[in-house]
KEMI-5653 format. One record per residue (C-alpha): x, y, z; residue in three letters; residue number from 1. Coordinates in steps of 0.25 Angstrom, whole numbers, plus 5000, padded with zeros to 4 digits. Example, Ala and Ser with C-alpha at 12.3 -4.5 7.8 and 13.67 -1.06 7.14 Angstrom:
> X	Y	Z	r	k
> 5049	4982	5031	Ala	1
> 5055	4996	5029	Ser	2
# end
This chain:
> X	Y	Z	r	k
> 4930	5013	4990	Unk	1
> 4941	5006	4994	Unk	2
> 4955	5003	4990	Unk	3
> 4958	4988	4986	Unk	4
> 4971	4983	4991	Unk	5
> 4978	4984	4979	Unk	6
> 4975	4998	4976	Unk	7
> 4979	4999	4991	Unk	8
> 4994	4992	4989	Unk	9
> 4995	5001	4976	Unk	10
> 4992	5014	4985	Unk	11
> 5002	5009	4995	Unk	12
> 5013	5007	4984	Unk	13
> 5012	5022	4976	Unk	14
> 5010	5029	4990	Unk	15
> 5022	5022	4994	Unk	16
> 5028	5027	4980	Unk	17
> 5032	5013	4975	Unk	18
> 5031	5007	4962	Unk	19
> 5027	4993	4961	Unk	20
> 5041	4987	4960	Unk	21
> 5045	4997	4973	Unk	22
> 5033	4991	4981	Unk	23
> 5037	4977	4977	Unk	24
> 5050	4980	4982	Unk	25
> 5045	4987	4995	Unk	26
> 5033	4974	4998	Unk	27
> 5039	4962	4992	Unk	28
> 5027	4961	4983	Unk	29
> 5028	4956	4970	Unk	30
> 5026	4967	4960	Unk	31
> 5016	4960	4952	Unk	32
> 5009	4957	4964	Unk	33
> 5008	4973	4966	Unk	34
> 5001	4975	4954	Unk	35
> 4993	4966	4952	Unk	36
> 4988	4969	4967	Unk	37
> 4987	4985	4966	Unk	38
> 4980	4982	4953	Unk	39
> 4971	4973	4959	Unk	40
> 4972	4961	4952	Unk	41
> 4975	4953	4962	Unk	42
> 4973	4956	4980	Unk	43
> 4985	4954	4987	Unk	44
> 4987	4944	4995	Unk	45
> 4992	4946	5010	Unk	46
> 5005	4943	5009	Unk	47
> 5006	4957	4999	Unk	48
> 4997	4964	5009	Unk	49
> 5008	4960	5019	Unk	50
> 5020	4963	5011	Unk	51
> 5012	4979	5008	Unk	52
> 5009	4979	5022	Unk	53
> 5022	4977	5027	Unk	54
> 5030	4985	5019	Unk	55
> 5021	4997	5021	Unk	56
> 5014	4994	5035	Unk	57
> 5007	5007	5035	Unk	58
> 4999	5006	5026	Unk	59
> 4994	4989	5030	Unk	60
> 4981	4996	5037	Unk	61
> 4975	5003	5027	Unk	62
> 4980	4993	5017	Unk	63
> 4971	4981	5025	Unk	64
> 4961	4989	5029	Unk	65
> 4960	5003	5021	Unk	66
> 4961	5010	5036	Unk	67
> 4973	5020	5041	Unk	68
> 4977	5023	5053	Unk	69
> 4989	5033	5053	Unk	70
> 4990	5034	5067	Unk	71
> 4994	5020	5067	Unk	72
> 5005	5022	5055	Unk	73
> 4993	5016	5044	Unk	74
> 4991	5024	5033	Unk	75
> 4985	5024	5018	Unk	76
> 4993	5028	5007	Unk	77
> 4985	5042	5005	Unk	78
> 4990	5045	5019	Unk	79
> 5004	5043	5017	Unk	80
> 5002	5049	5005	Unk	81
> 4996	5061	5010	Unk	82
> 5007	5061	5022	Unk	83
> 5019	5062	5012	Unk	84
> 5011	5074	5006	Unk	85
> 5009	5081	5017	Unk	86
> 5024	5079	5019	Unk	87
> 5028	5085	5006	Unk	88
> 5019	5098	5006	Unk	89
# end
């Protein structure tokens, strides 16, 4: 099954260890907009796809598409995730 783009923004935002207010800070989206799109009341429209994307561009692959490709610096959150673990023992 796989993730909707809300649930994927929201996996961006806590692997990146930001609350909501921090992620608003960090994209320039509206923090009500952040909710309402990780909760999945509402899809986002591209110009928040843009903002996510452009604040954190390693991720824009596997945000559009679901696909990774590490060799090209496009990751998912459970990489980076399991990176920073392998790092810390």
């Amino acid at each position: 099954m796989s993730m909707g783009i809300g649930a994927k923004i929201r996996a961006i935002r806590e692997c990146e260890g930001l609350s909501r207010p921090k992620f608003s800070d960090a994209t320039g989206i509206n923090k009500e907009t952040i909710v309402t799109t990780e909760v999945g009341r509402n899809e986002p429209k591209a110009g928040v796809l843009e903002k996510v994307c452009a604040a954190f561009p390693q991720y824009t692959l596997w945000l559009m598409t679901g696909q990774i490709n590490p060799e090209g610096g496009q990751i998912s959150p459970d990489i980076k995730l399991q990176a920073d673990q392998l790092k810390t023992g």
